[in-house]
ROKOLRO-193745 format. One record per residue (C-alpha): x negated, y, z negated. Coordinates in steps of 0.5 Angstrom, whole numbers. Each point is the difference from the previous one (the first is absolute). Layout:
<pts>
+-------+-------+-------+
!     x !     y !     z !
+-------+-------+-------+
!     X !     Y !     Z !
...
+-------+-------+-------+
</pts>
This chain:
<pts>
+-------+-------+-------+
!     x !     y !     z !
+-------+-------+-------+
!    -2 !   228 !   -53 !
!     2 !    -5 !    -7 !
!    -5 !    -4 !    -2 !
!     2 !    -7 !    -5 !
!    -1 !     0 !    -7 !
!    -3 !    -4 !    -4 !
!     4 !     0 !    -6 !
!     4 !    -5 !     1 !
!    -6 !    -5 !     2 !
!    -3 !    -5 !    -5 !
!    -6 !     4 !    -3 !
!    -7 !    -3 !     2 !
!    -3 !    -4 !    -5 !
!    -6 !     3 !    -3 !
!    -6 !    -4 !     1 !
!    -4 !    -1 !    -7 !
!    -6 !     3 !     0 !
!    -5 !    -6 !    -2 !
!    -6 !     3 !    -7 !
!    -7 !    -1 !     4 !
!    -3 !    -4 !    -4 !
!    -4 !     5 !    -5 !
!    -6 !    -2 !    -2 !
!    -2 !    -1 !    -8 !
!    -3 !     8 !    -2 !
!    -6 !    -4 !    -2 !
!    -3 !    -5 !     5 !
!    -4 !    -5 !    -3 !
!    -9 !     2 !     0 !
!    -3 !    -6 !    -1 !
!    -7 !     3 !    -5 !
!    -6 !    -2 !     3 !
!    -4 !    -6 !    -5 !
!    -5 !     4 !    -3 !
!    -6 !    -4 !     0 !
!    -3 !    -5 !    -6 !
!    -5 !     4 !    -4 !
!    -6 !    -3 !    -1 !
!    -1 !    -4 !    -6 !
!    -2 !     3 !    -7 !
!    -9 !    -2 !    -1 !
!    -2 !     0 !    -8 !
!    -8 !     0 !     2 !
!    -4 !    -6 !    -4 !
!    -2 !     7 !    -5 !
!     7 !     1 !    -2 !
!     3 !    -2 !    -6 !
!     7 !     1 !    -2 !
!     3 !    -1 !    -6 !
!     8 !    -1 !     0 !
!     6 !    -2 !     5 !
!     1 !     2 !     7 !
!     6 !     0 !     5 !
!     0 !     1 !     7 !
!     5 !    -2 !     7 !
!    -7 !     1 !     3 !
!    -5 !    -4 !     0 !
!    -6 !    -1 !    -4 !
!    -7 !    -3 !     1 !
!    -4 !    -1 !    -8 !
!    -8 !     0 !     1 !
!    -1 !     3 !    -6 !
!     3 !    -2 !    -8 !
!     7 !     0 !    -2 !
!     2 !    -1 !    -8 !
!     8 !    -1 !     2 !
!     6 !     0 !     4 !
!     0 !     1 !     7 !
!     6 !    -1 !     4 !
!    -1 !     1 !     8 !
!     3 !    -1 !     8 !
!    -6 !    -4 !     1 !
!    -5 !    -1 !    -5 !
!    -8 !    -1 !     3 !
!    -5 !    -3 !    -6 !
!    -7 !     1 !     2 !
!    -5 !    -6 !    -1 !
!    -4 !     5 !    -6 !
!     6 !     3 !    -2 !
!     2 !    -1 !    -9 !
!     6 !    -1 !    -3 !
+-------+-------+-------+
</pts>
């Protein structure tokens, strides 16, 4: 038996196959917040002598002979300068 041929029909549209959305080669971690240190302590017996500079905090007891530079900066009620 004959079969009909194809050849003369109109060719099917191919479909276009759509991207899956790719997802970014490194996703995105947020880091964990580290925890605050505690502030550095100069004990009432300590004396320096020069600058200092932290992003941390400082707490003075002691006797300081310069500059010091700090997040926070917590002066004692015996503490020198």
């Amino acid at each position: 038996m004959f079969s009909k041929s194809k050849i003369n029909e109109p060719a099917e549209k191919p479909v276009p196959a759509t991207a899956p959305i790719s997802k970014p080669t490194s996703e995105f971690k947020p880091t964990p917040q580290k925890a605050k240190p505690p502030a550095s302590i100069l004990s009432t017996d300590l004396q320096v002598t020069g600058n200092m500079r932290t992003t941390g905090d400082i707490q003075v007891e002691g006797r300081v002979d310069g500059d010091i530079r700090a997040h926070l900066l917590t002066i004692g009620e015996k503490a020198n300068s």
